[in-house]
C-alpha positions as CSV (number, residue, x, y, z in Angstrom):
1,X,-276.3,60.9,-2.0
2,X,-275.5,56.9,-2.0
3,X,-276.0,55.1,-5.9
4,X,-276.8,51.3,-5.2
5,X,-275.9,49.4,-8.9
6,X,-278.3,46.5,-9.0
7,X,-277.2,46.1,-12.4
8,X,-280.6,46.5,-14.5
9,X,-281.1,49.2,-12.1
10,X,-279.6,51.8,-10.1
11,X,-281.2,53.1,-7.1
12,X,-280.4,56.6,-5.7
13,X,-281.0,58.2,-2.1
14,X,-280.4,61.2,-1.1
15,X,-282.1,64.1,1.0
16,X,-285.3,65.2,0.4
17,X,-283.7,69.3,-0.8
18,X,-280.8,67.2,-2.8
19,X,-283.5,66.1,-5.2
20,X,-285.4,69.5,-6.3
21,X,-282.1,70.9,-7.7
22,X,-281.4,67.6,-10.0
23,X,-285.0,68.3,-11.0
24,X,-284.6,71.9,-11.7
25,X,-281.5,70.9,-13.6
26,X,-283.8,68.4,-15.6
27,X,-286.4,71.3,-16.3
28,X,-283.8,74.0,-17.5
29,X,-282.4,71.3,-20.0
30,X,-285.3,71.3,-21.4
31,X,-286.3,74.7,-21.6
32,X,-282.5,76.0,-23.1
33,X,-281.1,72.6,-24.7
34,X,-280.3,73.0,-28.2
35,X,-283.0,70.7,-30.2
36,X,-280.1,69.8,-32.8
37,X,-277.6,68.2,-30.4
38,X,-279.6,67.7,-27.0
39,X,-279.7,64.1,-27.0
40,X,-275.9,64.2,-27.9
41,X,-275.3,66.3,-24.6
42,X,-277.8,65.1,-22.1
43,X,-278.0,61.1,-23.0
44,X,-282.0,61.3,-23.6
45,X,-284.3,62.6,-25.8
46,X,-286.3,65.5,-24.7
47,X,-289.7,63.2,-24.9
48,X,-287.3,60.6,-22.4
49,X,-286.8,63.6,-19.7
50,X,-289.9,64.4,-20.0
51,X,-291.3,61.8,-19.0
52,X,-288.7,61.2,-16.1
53,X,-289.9,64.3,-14.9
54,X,-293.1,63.4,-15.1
55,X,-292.7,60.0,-13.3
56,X,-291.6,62.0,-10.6
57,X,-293.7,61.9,-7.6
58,X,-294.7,65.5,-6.3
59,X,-292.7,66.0,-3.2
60,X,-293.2,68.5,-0.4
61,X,-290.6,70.7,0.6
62,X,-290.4,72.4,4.2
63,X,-293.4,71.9,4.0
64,X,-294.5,73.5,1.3
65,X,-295.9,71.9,-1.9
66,X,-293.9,72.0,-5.4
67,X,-294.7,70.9,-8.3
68,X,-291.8,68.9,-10.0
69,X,-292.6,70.1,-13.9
């Protein structure tokens, strides 16, 4: 993976298969993160990843088709 900082921005690229398990981490966060102190541990609230997962663009892999949520 190479992280560009652009300062108001940071801009990640990586491999297509690099991206569905930072997604799946994402996803299991939210299904097993502890409501009291998940914003404490993961730097956004559970609304905020979702709707980062939700941004995300669904992406084939091997040419099959995933769902990202």
């Amino acid at each position: 993976m190479q992280v560009e900082d652009r300062g108001a921005q940071v801009v990640a690229t990586m491999p297509r298969q690099e991206l569905f398990p930072v997604v799946s981490l994402m996803s299991e966060a939210l299904e097993t993160g502890d409501e009291r102190d998940f914003e404490t541990r993961v730097g956004a609230s559970k609304d905020e990843v979702r709707a980062l997962l939700q941004s995300l663009p669904d992406l084939p892999l091997q040419g099959r088709h995933q769902g990202l949520t």
